[in-house]
Biopython code that builds the backbone (N, CA, C, O; Angstrom):
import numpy as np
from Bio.PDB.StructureBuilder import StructureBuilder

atoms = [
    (1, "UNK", "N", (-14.692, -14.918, 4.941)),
    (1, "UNK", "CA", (-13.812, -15.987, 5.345)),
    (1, "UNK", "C", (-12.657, -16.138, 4.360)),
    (1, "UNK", "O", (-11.589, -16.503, 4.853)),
    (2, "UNK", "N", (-12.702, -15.905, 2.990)),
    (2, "UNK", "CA", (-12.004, -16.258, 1.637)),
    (2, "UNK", "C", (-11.034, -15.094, 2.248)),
    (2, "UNK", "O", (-9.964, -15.511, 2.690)),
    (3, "UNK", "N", (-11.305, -13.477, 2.342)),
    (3, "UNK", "CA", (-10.396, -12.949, 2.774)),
    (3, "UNK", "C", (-9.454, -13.075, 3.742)),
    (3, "UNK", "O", (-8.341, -12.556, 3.654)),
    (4, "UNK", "N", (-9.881, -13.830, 4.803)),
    (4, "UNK", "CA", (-9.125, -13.762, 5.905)),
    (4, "UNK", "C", (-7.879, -15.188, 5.152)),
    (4, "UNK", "O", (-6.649, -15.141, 5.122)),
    (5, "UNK", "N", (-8.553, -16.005, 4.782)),
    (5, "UNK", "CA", (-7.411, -16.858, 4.617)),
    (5, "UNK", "C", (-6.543, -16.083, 2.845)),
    (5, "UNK", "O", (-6.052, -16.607, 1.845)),
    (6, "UNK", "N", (-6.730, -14.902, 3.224)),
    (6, "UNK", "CA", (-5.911, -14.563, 1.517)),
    (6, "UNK", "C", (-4.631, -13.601, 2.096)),
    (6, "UNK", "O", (-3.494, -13.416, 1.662)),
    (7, "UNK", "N", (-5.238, -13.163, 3.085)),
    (7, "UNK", "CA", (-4.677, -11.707, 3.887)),
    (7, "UNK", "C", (-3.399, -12.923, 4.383)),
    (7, "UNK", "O", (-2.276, -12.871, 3.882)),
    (8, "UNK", "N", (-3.766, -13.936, 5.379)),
    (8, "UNK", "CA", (-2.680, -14.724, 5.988)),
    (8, "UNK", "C", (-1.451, -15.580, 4.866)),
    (8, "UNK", "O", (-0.322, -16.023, 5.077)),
    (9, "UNK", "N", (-2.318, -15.530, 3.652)),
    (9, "UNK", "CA", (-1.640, -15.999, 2.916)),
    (9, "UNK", "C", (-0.129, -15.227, 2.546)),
    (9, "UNK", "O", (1.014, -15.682, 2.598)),
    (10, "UNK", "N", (-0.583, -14.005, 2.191)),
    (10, "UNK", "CA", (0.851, -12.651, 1.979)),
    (10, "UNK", "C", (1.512, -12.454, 3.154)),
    (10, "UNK", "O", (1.022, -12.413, 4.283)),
    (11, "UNK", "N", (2.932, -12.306, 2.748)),
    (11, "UNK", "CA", (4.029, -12.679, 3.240)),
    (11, "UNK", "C", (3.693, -11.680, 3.919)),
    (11, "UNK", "O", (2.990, -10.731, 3.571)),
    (12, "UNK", "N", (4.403, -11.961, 5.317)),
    (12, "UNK", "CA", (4.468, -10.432, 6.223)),
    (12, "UNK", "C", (5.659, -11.072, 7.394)),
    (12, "UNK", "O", (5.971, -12.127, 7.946)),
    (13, "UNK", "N", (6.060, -9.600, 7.319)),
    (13, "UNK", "CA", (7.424, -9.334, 8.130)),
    (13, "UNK", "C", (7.904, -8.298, 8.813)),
    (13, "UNK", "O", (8.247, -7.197, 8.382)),
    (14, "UNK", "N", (7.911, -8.851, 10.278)),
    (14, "UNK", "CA", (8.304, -8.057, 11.501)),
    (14, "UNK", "C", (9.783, -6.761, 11.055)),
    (14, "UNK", "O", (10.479, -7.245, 10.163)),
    (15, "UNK", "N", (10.125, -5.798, 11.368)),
    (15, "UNK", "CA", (11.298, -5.231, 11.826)),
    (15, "UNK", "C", (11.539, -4.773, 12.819)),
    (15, "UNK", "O", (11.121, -3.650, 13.102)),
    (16, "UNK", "N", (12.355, -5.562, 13.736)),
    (16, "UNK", "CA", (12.257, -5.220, 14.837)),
    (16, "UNK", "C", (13.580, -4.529, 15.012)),
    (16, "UNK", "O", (14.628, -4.739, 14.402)),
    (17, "UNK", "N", (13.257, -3.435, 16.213)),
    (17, "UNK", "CA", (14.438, -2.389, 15.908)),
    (17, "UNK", "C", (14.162, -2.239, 17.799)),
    (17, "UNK", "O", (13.161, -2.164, 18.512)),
    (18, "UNK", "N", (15.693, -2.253, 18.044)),
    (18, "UNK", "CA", (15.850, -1.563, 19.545)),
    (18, "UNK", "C", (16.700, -0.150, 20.045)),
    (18, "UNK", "O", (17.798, 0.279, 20.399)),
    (19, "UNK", "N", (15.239, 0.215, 19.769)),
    (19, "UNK", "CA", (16.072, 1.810, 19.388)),
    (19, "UNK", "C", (14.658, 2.853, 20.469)),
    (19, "UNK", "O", (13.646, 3.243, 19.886)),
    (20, "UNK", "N", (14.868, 3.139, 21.980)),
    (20, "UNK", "CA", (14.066, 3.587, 22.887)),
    (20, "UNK", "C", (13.620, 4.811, 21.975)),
    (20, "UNK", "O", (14.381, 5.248, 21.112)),
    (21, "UNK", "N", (12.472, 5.299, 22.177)),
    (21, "UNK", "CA", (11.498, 6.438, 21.858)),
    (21, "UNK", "C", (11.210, 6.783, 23.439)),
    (21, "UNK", "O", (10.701, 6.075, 24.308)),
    (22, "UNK", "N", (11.763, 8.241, 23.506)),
    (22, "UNK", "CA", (10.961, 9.146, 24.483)),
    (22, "UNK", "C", (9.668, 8.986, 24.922)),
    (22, "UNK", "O", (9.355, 8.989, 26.112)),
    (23, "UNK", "N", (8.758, 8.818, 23.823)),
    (23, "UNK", "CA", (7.221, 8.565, 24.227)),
    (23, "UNK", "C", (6.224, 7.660, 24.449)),
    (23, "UNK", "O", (5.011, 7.597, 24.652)),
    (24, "UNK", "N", (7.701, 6.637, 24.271)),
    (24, "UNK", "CA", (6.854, 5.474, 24.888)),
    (24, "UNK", "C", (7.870, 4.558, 25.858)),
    (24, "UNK", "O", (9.060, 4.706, 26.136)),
    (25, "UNK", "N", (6.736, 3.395, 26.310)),
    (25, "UNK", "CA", (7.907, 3.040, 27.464)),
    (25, "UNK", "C", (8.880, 2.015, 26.699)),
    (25, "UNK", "O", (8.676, 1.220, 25.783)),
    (26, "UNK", "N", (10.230, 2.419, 27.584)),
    (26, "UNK", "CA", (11.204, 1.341, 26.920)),
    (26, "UNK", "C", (11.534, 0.244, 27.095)),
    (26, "UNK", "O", (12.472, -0.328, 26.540)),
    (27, "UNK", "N", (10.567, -0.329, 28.148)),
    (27, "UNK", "CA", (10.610, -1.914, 29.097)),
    (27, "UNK", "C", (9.399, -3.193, 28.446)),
    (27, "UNK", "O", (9.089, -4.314, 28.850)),
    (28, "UNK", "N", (8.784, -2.019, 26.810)),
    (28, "UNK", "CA", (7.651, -2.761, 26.811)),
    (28, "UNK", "C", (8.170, -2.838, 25.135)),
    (28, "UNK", "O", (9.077, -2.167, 24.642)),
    (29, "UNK", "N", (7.529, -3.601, 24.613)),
    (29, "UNK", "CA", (7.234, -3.684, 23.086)),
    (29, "UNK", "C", (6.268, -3.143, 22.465)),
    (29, "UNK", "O", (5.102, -3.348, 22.801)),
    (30, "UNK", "N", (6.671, -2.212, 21.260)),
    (30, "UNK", "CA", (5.584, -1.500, 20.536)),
    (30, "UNK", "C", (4.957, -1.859, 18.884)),
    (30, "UNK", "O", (5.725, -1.650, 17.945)),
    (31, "UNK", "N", (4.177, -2.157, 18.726)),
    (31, "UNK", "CA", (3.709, -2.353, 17.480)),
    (31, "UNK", "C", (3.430, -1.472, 16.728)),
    (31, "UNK", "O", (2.585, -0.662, 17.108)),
    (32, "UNK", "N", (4.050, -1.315, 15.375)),
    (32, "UNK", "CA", (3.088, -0.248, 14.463)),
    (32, "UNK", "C", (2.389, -1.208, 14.111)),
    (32, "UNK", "O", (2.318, -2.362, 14.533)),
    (33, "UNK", "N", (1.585, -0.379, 12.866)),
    (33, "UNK", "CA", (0.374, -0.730, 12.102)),
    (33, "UNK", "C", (1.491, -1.352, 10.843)),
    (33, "UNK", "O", (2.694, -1.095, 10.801)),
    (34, "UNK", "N", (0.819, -2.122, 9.980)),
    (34, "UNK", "CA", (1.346, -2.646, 8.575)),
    (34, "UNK", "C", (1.365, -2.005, 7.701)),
    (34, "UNK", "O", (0.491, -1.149, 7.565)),
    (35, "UNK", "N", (2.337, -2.164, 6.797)),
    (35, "UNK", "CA", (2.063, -1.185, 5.650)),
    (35, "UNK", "C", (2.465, -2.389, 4.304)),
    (35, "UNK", "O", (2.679, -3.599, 4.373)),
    (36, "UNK", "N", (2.448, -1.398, 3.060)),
    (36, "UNK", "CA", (2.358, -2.846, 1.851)),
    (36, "UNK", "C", (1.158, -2.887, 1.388)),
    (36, "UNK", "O", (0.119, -2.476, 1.906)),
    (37, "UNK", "N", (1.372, -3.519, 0.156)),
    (37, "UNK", "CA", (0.568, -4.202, -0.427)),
    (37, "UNK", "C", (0.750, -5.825, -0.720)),
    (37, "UNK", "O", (1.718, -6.551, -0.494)),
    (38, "UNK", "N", (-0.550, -6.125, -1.309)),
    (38, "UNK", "CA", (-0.586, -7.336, -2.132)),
    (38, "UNK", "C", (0.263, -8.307, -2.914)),
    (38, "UNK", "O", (0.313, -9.531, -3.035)),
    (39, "UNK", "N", (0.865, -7.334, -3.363)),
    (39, "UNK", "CA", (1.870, -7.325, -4.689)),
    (39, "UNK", "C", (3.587, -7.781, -3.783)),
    (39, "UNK", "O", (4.283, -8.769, -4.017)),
    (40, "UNK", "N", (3.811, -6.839, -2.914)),
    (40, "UNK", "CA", (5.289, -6.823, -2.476)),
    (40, "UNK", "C", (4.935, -7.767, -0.519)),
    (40, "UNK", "O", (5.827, -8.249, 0.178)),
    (41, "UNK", "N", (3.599, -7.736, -0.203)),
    (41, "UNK", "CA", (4.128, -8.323, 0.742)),
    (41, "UNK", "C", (3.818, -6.931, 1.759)),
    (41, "UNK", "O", (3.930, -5.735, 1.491)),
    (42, "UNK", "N", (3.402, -7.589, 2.975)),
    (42, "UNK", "CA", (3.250, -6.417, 4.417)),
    (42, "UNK", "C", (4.631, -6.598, 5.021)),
    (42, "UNK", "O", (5.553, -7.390, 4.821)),
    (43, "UNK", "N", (4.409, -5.450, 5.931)),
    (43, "UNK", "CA", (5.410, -5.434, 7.146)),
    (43, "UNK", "C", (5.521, -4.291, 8.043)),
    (43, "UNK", "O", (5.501, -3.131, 7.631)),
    (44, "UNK", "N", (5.644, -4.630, 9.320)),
    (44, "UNK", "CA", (5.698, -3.264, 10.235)),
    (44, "UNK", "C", (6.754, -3.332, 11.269)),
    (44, "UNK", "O", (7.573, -4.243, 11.389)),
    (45, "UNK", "N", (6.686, -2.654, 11.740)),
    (45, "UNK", "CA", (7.771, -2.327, 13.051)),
    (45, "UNK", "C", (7.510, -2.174, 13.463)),
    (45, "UNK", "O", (6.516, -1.458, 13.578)),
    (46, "UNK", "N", (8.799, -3.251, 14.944)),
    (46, "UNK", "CA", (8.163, -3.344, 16.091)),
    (46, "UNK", "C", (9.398, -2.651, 17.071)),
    (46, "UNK", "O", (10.595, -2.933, 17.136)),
    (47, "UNK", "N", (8.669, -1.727, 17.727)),
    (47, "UNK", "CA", (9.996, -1.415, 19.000)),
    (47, "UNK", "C", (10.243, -2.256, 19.983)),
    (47, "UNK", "O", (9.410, -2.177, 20.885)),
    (48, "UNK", "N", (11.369, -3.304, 20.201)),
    (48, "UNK", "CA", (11.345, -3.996, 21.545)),
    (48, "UNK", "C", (12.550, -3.188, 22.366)),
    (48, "UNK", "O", (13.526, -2.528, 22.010)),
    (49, "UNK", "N", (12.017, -3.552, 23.562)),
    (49, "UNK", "CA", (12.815, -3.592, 24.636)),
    (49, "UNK", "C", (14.206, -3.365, 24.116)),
    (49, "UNK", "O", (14.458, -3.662, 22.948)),
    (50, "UNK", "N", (15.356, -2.733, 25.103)),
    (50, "UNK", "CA", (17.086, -2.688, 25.568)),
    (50, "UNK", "C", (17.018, -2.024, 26.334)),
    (50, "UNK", "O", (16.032, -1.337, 26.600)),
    (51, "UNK", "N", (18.383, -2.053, 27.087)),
    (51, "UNK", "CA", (18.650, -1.857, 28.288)),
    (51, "UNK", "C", (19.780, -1.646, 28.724)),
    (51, "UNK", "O", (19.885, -2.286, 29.770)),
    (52, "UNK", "N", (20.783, -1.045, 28.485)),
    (52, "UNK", "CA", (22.421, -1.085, 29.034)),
    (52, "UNK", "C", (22.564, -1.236, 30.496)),
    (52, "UNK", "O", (21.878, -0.483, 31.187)),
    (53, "UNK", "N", (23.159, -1.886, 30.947)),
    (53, "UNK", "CA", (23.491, -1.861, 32.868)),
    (53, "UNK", "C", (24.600, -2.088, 32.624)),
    (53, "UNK", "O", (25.209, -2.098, 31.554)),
    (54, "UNK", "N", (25.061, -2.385, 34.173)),
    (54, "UNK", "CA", (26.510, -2.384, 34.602)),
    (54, "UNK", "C", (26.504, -4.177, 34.796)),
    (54, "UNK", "O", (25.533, -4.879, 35.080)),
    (55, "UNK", "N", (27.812, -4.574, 34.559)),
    (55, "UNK", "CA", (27.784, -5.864, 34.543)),
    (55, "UNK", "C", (27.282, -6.450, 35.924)),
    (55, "UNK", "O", (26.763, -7.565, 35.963)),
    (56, "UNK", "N", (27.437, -5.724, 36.982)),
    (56, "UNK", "CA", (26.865, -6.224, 38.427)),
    (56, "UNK", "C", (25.414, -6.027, 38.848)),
    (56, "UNK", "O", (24.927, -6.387, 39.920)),
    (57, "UNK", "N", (24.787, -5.397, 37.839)),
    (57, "UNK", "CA", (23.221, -5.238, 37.887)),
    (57, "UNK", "C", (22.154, -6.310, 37.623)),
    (57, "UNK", "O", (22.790, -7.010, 36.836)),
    (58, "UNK", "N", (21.330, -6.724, 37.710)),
    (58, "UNK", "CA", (20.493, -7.726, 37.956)),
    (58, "UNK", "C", (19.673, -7.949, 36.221)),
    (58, "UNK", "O", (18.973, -7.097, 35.671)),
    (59, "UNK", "N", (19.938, -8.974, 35.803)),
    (59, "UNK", "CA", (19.488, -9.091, 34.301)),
    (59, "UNK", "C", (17.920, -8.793, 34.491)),
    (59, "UNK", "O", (17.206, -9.447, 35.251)),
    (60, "UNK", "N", (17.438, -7.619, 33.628)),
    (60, "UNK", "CA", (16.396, -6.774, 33.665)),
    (60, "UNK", "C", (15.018, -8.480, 33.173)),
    (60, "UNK", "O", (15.373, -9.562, 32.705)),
    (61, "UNK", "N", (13.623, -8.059, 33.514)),
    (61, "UNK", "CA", (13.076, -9.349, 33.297)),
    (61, "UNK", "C", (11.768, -8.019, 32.132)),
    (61, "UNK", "O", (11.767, -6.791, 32.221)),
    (62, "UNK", "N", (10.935, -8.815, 31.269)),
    (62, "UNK", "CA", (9.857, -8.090, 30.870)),
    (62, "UNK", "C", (9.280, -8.278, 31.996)),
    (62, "UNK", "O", (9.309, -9.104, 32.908)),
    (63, "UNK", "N", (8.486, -6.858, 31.600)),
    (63, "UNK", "CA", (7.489, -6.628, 32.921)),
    (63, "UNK", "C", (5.957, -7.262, 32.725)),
    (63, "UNK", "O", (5.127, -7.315, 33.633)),
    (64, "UNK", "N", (5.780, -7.656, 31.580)),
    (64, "UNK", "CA", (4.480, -8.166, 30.925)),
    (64, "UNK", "C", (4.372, -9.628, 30.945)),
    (64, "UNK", "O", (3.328, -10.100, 31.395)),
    (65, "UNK", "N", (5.467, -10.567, 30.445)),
    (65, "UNK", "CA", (5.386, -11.962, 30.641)),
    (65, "UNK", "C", (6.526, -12.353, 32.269)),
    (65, "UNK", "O", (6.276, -13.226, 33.100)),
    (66, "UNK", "N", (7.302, -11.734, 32.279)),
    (66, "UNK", "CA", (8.258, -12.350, 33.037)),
    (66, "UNK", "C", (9.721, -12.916, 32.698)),
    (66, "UNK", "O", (10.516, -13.319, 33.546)),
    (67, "UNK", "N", (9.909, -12.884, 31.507)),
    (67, "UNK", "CA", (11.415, -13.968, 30.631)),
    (67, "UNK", "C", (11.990, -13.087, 30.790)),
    (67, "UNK", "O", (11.536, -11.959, 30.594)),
    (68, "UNK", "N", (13.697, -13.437, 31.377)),
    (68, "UNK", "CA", (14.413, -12.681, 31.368)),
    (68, "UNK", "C", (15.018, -12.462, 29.913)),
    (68, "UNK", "O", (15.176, -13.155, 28.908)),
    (69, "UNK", "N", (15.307, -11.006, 30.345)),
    (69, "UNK", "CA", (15.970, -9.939, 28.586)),
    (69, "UNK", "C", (17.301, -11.209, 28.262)),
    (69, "UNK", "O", (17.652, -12.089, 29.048)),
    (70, "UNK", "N", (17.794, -10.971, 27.007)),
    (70, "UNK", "CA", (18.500, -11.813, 26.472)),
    (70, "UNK", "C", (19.723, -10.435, 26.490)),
    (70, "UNK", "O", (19.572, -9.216, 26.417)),
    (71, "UNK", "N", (20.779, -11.194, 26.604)),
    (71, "UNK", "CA", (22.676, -10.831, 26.252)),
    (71, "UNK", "C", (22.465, -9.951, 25.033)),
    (71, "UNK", "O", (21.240, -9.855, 25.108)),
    (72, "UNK", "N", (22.786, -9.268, 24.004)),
    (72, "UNK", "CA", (22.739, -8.953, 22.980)),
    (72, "UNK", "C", (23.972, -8.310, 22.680)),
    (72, "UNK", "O", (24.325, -8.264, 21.502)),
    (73, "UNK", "N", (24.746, -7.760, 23.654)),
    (73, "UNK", "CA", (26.194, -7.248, 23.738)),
    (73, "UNK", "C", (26.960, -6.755, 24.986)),
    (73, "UNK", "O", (26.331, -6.196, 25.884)),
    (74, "UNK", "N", (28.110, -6.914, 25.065)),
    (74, "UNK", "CA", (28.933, -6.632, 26.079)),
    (74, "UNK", "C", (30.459, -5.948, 26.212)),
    (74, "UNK", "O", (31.423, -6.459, 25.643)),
    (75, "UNK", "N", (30.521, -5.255, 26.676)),
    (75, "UNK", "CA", (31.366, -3.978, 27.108)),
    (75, "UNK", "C", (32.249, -3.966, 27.764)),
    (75, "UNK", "O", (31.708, -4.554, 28.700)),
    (76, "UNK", "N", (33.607, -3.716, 28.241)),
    (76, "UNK", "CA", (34.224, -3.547, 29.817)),
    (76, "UNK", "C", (33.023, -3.257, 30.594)),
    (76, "UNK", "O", (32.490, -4.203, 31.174)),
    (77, "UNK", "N", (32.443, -1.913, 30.708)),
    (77, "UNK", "CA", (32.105, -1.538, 31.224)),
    (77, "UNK", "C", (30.056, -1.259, 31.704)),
    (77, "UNK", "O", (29.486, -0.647, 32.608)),
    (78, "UNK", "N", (29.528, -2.186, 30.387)),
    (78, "UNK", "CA", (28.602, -2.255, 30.410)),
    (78, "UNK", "C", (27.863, -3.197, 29.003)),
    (78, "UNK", "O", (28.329, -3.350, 27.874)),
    (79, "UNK", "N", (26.379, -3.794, 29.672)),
    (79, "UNK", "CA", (25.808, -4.770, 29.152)),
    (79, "UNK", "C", (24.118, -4.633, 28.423)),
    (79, "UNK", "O", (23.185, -4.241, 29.124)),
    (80, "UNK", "N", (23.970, -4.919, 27.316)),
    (80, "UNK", "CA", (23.100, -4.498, 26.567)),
    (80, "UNK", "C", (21.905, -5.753, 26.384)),
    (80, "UNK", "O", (22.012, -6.581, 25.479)),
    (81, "UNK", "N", (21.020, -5.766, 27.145)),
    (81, "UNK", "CA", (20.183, -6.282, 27.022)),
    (81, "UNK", "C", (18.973, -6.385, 26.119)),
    (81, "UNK", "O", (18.592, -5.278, 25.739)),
    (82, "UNK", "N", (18.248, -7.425, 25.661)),
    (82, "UNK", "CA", (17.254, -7.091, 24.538)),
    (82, "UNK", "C", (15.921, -8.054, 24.786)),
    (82, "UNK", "O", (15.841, -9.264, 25.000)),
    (83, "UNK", "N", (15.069, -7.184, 24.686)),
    (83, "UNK", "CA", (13.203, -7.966, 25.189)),
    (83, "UNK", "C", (13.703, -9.080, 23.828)),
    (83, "UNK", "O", (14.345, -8.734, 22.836)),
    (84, "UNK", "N", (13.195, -10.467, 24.137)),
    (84, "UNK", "CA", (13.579, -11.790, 23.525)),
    (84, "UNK", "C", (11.903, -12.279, 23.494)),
    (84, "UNK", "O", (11.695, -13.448, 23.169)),
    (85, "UNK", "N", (11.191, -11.752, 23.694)),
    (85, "UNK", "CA", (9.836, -12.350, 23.971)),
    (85, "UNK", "C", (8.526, -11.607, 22.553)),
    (85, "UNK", "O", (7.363, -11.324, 22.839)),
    (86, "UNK", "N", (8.940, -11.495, 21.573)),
    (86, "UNK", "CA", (8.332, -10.841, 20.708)),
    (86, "UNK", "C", (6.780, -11.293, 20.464)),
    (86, "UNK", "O", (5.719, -10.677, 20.365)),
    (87, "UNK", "N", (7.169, -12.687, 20.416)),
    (87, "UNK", "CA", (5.954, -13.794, 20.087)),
    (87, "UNK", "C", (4.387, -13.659, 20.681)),
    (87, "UNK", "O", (3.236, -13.459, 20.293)),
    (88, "UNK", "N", (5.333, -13.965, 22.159)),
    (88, "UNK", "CA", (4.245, -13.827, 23.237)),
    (88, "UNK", "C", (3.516, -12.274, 23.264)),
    (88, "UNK", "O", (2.515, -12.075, 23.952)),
    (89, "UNK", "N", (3.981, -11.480, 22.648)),
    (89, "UNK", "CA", (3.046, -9.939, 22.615)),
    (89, "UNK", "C", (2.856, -9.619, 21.508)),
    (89, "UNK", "O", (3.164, -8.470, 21.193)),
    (90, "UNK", "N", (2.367, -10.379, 20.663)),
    (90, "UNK", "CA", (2.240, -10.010, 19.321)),
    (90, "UNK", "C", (1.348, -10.273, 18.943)),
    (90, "UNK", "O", (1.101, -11.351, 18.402)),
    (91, "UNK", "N", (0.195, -8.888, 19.204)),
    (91, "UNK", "CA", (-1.313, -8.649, 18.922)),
    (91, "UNK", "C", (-1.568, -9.590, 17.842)),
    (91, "UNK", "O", (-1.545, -10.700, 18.374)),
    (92, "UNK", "N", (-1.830, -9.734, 16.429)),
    (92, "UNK", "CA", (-1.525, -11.071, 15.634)),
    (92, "UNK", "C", (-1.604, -12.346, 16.002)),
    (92, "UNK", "O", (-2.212, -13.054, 15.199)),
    (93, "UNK", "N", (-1.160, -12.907, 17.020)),
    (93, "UNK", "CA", (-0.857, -14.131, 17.590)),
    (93, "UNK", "C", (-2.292, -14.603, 17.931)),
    (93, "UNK", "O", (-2.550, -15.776, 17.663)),
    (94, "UNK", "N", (-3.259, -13.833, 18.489)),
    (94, "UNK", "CA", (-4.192, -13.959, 18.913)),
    (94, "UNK", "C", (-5.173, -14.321, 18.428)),
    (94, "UNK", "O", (-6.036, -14.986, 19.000)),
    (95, "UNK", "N", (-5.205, -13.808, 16.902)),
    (95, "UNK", "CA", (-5.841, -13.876, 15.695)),
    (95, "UNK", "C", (-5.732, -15.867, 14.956)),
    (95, "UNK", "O", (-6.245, -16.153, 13.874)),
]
sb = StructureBuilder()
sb.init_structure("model")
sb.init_model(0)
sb.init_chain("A")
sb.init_seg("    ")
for serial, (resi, resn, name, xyz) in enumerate(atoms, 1):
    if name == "N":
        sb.init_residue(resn, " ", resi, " ")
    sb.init_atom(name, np.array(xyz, "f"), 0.0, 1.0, " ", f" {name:<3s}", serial, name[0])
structure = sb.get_structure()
């Protein structure tokens, strides 16, 4: 029990990066594992969601909760969407 409340105690911190991988899907959010120690503090990376469309295309939704993707940038010609829902899929949370 002493561990678990020592582990929550050290700082830990998400990097979340929207940057699609071939081998996995790009509509979903991916978790690594943590890395770190004690001393400096954990942290892992997380792949979320993007999406470029055309400004007349239908704002993309996650396919797992439902919230629509958030604005993140915009183009003449096209619009960059970003999974906004990190929280809600974040194995951790559960804990």
């Amino acid at each position: 029990m002493q561990l678990v409340k020592i582990r929550k105690a050290q700082s830990r911190v998400n990097l979340v990066l929207h940057i699609p991988r071939p081998e996995l899907d790009p509509m979903r959010f991916h978790f690594m594992d943590w890395t770190g120690n004690g001393k400096i503090g954990f942290r892992r990376l997380v792949l979320a969601p993007s999406n470029w469309l055309d400004p007349s295309d239908p704002v993309p939704v996650c396919p797992d909760c439902g919230k629509p993707f958030r604005k993140a940038q915009e183009l003449p010609d096209n619009v960059c969407y970003v999974g906004d829902c990190l929280e809600v899929h974040d194995p951790e949370q559960a804990m």
